[in-house]
N, CA, C and O atoms as CSV, one atom per row, in Angstrom:
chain,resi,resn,atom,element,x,y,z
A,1,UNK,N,N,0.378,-4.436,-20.813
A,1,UNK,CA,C,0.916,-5.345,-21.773
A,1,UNK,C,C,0.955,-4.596,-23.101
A,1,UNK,O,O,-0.004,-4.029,-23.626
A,2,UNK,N,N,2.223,-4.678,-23.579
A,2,UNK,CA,C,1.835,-4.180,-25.304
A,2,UNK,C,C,2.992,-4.678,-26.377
A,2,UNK,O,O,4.185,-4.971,-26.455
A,3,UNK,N,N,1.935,-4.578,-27.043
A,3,UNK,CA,C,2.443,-5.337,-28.620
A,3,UNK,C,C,2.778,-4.938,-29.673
A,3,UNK,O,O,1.957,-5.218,-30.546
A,4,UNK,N,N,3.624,-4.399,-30.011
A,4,UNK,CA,C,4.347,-3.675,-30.995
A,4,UNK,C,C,4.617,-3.867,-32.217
A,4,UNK,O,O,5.226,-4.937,-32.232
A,5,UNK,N,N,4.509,-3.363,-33.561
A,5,UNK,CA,C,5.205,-4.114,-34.903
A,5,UNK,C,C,4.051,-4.465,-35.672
A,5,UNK,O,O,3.932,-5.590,-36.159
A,6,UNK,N,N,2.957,-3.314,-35.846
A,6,UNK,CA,C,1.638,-3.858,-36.626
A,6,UNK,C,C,2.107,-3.366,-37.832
A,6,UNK,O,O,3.286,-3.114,-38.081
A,7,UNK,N,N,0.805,-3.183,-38.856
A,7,UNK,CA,C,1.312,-2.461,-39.671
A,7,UNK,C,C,1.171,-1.349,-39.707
A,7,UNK,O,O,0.564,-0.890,-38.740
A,8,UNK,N,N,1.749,-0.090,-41.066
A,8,UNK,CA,C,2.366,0.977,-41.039
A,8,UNK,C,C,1.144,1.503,-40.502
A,8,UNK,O,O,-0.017,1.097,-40.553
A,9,UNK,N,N,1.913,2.925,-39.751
A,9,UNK,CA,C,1.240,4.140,-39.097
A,9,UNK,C,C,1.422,5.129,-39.823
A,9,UNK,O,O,2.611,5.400,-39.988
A,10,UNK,N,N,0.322,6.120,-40.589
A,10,UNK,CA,C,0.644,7.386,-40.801
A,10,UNK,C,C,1.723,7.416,-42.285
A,10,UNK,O,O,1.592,6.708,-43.284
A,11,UNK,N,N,2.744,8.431,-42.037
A,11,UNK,CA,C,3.383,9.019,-43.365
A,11,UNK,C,C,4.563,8.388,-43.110
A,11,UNK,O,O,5.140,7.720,-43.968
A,12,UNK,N,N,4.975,8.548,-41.985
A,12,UNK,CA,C,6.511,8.656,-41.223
A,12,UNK,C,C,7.223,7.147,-41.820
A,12,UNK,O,O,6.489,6.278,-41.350
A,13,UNK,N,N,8.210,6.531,-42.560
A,13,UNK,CA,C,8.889,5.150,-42.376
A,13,UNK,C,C,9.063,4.905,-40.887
A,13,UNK,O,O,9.234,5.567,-39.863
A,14,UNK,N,N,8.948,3.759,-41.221
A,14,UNK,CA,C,9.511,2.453,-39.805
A,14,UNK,C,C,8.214,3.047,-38.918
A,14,UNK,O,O,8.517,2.423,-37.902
A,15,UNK,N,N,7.430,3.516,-38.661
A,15,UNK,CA,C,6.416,4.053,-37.988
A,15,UNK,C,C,5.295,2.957,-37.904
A,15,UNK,O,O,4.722,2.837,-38.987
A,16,UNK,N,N,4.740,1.982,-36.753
A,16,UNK,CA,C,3.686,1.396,-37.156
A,16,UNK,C,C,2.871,1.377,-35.829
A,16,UNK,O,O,3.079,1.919,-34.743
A,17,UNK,N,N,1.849,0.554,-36.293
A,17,UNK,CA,C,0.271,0.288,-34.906
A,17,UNK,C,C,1.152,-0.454,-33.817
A,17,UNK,O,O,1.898,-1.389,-34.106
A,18,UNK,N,N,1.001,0.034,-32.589
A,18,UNK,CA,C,0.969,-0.821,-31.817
A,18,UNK,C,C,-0.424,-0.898,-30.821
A,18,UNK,O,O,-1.371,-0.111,-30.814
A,19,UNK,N,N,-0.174,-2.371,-29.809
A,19,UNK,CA,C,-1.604,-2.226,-28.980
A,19,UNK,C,C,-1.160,-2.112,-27.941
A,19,UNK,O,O,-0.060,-2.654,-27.836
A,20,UNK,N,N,-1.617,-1.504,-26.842
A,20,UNK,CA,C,-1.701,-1.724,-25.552
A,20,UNK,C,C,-3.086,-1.914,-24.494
A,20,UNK,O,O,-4.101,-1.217,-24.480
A,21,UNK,N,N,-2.759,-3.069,-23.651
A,21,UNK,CA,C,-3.747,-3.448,-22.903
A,21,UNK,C,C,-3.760,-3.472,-21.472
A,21,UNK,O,O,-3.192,-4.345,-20.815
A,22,UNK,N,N,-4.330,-2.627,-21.041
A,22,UNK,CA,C,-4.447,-1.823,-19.615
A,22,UNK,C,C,-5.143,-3.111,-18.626
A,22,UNK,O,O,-6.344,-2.867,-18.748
A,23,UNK,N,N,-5.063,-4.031,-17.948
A,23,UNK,CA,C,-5.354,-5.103,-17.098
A,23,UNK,C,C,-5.624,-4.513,-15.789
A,23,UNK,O,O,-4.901,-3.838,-15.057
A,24,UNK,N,N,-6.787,-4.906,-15.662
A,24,UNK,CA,C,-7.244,-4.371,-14.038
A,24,UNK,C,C,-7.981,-4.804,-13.147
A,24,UNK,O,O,-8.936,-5.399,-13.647
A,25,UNK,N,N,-8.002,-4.791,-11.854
A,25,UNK,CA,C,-8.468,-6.235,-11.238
A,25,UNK,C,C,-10.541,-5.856,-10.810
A,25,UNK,O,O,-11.206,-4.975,-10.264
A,26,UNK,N,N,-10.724,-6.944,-11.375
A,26,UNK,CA,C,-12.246,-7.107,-10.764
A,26,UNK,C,C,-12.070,-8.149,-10.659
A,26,UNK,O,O,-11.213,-8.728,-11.326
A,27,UNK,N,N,-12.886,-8.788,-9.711
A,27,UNK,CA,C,-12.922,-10.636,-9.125
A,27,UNK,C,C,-14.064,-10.495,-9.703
A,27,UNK,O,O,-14.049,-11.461,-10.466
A,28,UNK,N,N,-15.328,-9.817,-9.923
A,28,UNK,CA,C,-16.592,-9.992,-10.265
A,28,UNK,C,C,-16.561,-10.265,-12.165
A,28,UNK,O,O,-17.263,-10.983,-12.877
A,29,UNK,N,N,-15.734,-9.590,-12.399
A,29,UNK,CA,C,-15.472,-10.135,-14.139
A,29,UNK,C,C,-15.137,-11.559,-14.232
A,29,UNK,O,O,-15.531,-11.993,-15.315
A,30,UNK,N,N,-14.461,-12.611,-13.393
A,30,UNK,CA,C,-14.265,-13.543,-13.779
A,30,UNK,C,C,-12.850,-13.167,-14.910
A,30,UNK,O,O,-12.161,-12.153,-14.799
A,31,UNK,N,N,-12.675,-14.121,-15.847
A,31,UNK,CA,C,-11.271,-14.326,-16.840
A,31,UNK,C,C,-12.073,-12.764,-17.471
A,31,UNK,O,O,-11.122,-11.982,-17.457
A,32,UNK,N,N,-12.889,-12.240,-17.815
A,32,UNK,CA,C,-13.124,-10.906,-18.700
A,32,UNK,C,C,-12.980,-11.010,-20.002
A,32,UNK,O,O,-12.835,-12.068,-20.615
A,33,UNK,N,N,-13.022,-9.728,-20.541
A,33,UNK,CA,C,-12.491,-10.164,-22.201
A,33,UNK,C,C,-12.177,-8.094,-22.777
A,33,UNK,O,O,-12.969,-7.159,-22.661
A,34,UNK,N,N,-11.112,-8.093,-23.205
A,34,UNK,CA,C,-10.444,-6.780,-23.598
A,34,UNK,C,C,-11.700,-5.905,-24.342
A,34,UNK,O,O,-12.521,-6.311,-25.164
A,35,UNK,N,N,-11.543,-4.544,-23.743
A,35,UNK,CA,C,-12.727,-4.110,-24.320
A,35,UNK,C,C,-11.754,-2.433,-25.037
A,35,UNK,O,O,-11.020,-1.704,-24.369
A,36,UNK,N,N,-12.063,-2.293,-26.328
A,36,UNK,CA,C,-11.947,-0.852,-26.883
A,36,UNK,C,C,-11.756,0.222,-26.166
A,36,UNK,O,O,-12.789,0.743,-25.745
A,37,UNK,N,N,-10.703,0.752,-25.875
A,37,UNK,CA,C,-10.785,2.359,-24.966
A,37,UNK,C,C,-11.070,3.336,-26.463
A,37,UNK,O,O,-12.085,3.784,-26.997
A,38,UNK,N,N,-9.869,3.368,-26.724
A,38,UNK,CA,C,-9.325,4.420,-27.448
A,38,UNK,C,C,-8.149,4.141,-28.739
A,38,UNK,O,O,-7.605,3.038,-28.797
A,39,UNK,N,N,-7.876,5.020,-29.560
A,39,UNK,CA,C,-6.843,5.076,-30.103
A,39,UNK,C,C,-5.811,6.114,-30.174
A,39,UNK,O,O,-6.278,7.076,-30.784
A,40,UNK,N,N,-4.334,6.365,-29.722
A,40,UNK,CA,C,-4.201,7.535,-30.003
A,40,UNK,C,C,-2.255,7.350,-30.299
A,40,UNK,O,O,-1.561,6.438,-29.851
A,41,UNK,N,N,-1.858,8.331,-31.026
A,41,UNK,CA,C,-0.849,8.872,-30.958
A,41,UNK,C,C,0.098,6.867,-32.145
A,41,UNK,O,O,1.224,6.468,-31.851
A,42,UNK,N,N,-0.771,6.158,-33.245
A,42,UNK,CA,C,-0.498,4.884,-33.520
A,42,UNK,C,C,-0.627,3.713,-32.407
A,42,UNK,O,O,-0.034,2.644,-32.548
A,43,UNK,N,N,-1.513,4.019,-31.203
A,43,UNK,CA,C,-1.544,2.917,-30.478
A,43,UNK,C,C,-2.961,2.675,-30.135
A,43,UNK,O,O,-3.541,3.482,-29.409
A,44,UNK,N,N,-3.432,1.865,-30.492
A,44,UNK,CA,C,-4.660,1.000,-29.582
A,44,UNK,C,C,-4.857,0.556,-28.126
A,44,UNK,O,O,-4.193,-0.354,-27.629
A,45,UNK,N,N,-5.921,1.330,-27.386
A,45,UNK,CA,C,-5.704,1.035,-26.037
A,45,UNK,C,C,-6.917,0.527,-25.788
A,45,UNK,O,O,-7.941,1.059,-26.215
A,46,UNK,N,N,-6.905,-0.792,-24.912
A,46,UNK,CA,C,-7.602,-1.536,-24.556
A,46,UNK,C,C,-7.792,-1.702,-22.779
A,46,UNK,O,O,-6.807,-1.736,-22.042
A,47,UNK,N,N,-9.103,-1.788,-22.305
A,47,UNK,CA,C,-9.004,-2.075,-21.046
A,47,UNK,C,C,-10.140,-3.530,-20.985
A,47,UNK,O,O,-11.222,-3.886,-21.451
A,48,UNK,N,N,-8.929,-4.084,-19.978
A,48,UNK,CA,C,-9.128,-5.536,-19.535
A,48,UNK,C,C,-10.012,-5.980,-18.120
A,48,UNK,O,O,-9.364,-6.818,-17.492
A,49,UNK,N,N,-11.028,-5.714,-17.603
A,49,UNK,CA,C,-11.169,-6.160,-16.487
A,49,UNK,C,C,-11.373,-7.546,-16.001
A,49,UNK,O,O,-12.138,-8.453,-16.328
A,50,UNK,N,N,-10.300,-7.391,-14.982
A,50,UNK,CA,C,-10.022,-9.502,-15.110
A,50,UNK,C,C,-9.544,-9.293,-13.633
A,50,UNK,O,O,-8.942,-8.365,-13.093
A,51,UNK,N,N,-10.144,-10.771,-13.068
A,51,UNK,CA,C,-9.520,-11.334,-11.434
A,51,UNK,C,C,-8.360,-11.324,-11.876
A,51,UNK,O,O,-7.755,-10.493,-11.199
A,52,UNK,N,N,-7.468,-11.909,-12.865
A,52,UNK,CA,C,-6.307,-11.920,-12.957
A,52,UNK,C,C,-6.013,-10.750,-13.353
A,52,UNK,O,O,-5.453,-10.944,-14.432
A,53,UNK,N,N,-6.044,-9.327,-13.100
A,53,UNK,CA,C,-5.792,-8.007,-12.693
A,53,UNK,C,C,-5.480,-8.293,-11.140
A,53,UNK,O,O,-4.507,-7.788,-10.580
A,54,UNK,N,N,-6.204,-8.970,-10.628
A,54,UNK,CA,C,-5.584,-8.559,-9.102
A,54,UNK,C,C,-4.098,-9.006,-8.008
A,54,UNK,O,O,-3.226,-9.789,-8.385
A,55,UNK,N,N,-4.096,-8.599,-7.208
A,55,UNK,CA,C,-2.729,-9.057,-6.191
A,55,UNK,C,C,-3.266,-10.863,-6.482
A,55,UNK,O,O,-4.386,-11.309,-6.731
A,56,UNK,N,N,-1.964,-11.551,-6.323
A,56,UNK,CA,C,-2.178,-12.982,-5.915
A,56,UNK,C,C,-2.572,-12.821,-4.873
A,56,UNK,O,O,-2.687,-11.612,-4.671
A,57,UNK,N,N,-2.942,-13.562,-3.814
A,57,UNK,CA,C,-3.525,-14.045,-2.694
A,57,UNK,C,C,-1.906,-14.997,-1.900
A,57,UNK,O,O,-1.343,-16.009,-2.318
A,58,UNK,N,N,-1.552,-14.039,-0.538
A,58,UNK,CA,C,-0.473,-15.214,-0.039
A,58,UNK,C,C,-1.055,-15.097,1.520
A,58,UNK,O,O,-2.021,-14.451,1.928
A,59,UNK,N,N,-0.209,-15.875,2.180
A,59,UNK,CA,C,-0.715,-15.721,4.028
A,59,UNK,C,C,-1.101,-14.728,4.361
A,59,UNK,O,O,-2.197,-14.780,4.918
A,60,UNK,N,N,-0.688,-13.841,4.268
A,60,UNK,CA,C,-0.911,-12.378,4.765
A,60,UNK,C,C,-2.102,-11.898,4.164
A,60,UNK,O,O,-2.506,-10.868,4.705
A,61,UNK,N,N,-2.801,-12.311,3.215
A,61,UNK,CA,C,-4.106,-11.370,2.626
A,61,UNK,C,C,-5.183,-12.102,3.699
A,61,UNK,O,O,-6.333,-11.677,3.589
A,62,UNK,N,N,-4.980,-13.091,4.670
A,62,UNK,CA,C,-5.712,-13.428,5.513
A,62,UNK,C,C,-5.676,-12.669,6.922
A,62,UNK,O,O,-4.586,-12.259,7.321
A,63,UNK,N,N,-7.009,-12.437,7.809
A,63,UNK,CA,C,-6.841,-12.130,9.518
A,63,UNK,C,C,-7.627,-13.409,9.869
A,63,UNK,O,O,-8.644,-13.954,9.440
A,64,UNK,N,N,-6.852,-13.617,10.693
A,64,UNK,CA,C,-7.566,-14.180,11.956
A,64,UNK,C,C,-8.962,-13.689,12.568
A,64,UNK,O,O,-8.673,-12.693,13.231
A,65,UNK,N,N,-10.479,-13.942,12.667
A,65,UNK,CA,C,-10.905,-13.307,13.442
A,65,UNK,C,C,-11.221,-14.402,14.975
A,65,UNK,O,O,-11.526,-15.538,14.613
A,66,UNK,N,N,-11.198,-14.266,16.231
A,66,UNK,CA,C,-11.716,-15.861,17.200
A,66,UNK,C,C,-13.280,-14.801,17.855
A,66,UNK,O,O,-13.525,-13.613,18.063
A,67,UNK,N,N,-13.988,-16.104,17.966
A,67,UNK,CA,C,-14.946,-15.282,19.400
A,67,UNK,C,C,-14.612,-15.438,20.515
A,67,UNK,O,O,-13.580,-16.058,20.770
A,68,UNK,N,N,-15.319,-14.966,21.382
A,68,UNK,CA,C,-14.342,-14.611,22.930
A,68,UNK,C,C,-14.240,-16.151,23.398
A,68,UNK,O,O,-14.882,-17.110,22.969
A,69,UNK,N,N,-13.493,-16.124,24.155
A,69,UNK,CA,C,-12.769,-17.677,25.130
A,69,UNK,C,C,-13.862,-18.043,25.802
A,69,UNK,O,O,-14.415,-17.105,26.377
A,70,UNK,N,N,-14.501,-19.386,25.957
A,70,UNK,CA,C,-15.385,-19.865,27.041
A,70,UNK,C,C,-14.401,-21.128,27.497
A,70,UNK,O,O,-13.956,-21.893,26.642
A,71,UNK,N,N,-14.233,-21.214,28.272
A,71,UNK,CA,C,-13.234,-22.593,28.558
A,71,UNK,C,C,-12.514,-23.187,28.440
A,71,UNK,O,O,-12.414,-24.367,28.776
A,72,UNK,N,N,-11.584,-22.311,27.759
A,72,UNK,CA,C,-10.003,-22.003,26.672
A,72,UNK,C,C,-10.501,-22.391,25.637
A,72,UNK,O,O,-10.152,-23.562,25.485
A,73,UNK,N,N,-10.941,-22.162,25.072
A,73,UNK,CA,C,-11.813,-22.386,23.668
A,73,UNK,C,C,-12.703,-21.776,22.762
A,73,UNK,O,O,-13.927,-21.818,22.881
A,74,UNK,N,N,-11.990,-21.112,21.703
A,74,UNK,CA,C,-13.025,-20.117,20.846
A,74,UNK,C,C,-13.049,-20.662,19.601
A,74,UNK,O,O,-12.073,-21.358,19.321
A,75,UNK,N,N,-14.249,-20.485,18.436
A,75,UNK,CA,C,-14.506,-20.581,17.051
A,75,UNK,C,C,-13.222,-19.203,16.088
A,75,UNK,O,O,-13.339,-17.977,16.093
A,76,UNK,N,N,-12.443,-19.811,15.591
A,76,UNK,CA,C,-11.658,-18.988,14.564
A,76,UNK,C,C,-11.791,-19.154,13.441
A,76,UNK,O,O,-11.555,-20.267,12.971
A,77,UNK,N,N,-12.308,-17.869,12.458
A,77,UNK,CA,C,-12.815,-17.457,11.248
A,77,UNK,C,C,-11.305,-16.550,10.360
A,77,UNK,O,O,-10.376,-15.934,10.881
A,78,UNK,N,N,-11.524,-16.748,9.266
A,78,UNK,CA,C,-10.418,-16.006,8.469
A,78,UNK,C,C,-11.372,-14.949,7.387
A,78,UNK,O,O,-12.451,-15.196,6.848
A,79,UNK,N,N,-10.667,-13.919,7.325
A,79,UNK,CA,C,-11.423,-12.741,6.430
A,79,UNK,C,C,-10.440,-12.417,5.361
A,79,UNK,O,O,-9.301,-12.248,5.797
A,80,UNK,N,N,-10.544,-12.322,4.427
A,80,UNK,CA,C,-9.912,-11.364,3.233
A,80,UNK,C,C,-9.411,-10.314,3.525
A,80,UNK,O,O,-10.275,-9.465,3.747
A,81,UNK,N,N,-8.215,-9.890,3.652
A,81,UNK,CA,C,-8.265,-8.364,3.592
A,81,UNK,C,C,-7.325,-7.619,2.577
A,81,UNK,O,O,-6.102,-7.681,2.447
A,82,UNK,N,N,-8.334,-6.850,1.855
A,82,UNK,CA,C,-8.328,-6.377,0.049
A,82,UNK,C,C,-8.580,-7.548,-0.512
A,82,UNK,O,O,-9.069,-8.611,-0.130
A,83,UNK,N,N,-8.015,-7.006,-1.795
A,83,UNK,CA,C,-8.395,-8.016,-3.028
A,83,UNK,C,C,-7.234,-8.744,-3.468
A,83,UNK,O,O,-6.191,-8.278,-3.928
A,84,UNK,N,N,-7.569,-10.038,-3.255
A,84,UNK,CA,C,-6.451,-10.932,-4.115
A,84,UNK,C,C,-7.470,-12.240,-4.916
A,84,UNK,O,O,-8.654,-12.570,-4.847
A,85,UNK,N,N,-6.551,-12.605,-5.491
A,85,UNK,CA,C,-7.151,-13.722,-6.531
A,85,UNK,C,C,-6.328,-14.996,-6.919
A,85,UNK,O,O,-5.608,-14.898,-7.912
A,86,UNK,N,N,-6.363,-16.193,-6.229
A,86,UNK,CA,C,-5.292,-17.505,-6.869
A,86,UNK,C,C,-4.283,-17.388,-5.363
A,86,UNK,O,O,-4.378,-16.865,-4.252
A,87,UNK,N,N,-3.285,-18.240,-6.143
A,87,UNK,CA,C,-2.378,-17.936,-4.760
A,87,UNK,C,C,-3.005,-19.064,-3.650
A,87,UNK,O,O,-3.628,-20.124,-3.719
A,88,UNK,N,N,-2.345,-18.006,-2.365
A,88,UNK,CA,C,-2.347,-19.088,-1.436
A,88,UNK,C,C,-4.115,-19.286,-0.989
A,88,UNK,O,O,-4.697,-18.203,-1.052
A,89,UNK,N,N,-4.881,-20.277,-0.629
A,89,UNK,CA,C,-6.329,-20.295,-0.555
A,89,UNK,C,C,-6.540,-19.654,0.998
A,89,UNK,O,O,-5.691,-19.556,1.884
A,90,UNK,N,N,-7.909,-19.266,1.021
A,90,UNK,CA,C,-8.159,-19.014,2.871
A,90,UNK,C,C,-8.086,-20.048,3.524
A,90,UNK,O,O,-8.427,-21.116,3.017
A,91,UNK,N,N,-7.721,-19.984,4.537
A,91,UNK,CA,C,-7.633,-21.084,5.624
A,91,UNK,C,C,-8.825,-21.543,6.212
A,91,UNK,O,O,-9.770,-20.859,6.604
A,92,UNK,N,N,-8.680,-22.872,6.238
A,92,UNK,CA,C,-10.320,-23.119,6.771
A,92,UNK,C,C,-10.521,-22.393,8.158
A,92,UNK,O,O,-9.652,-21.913,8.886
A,93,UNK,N,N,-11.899,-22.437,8.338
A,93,UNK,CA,C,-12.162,-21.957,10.056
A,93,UNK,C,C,-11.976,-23.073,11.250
A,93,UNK,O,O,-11.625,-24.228,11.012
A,94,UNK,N,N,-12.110,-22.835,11.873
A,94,UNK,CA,C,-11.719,-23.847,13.007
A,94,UNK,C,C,-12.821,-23.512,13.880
A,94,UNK,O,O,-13.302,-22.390,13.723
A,95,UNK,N,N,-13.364,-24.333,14.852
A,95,UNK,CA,C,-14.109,-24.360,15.660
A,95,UNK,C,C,-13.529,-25.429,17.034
A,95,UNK,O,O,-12.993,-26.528,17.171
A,96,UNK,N,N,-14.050,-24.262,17.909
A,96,UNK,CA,C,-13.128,-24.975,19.368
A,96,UNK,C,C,-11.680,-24.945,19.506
A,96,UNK,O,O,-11.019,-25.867,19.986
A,97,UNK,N,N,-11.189,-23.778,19.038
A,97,UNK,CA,C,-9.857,-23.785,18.516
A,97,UNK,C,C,-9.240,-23.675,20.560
A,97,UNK,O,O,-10.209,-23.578,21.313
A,98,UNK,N,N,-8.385,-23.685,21.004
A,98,UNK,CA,C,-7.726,-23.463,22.190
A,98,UNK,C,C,-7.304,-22.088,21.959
A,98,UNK,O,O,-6.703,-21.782,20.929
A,99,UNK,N,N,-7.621,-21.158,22.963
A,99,UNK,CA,C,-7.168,-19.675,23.430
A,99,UNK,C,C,-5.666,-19.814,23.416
A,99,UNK,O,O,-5.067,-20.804,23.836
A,100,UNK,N,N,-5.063,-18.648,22.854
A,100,UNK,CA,C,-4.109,-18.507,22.991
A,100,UNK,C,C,-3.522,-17.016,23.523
A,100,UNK,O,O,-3.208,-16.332,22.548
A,101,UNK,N,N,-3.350,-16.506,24.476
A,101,UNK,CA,C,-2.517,-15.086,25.169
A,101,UNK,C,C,-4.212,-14.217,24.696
A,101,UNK,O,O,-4.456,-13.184,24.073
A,102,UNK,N,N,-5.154,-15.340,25.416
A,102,UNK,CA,C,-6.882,-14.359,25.502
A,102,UNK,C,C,-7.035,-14.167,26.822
A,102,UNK,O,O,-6.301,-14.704,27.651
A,103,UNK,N,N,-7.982,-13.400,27.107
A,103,UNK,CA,C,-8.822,-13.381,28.767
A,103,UNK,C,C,-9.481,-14.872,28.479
A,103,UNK,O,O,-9.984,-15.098,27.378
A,104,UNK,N,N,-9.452,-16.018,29.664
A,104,UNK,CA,C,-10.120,-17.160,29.243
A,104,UNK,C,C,-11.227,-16.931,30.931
A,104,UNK,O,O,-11.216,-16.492,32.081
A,105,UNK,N,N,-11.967,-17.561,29.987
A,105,UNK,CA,C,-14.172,-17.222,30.295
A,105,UNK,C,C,-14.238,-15.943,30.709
A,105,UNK,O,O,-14.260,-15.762,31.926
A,106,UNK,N,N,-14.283,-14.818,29.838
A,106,UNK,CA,C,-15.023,-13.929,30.323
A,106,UNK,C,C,-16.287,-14.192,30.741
A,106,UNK,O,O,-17.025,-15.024,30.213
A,107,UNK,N,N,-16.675,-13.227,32.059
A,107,UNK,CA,C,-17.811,-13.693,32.522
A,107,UNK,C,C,-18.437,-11.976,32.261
A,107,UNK,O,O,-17.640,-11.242,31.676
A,108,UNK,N,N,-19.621,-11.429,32.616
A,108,UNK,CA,C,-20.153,-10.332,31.711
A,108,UNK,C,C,-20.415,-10.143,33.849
A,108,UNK,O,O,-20.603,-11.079,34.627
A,109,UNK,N,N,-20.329,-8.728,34.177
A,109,UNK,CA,C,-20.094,-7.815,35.544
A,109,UNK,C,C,-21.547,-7.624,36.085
A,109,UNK,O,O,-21.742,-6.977,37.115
């Protein structure tokens, strides 16, 4: 993100501050708050660590995991996979879900 049109920079006319703010995803920061990098070349650089740095969250940031079939019937769990934040929510788990294209009752040899 950056913001352009501060006031004057240096010697040069029409020359002025601008900021820029580097946004980057941590879910563990919560909303965050802009922290001081650097300054260089008339620009202020700031880094942001914020959940809202990260991918949204849509169907696809979910897997499926089931446990094995006992009687056409397994417990199905959903996992994260990477980081997203907002967006679409995880899917609840299901329990006793019906097998679908599984080995149904494995039995152990």
């Amino acid at each position: 993100m950056m913001f352009e049109g501060g006031d004057a920079c240096g010697h040069t006319p029409g020359r002025t501050w601008s900021m820029q703010i580097h946004i980057q995803c941590d879910l563990a920061a919560g909303v965050g708050t802009p922290v001081a990098a650097h300054a260089e070349d008339c620009t202020y650089h700031f880094n942001w660590y914020s959940q809202h740095g990260c991918a949204v969250c849509t169907p696809d940031s979910y897997e499926a995991m089931g446990t094995v079939c006992v009687g056409g019937y397994h417990d199905v769990t959903h996992q994260r996979e990477g980081v997203c934040y907002g967006g679409t929510p995880k899917p609840d788990n299901v329990k006793n879900a019906p097998c679908h294209d599984q080995l149904q009752d494995v039995m152990p040899f």
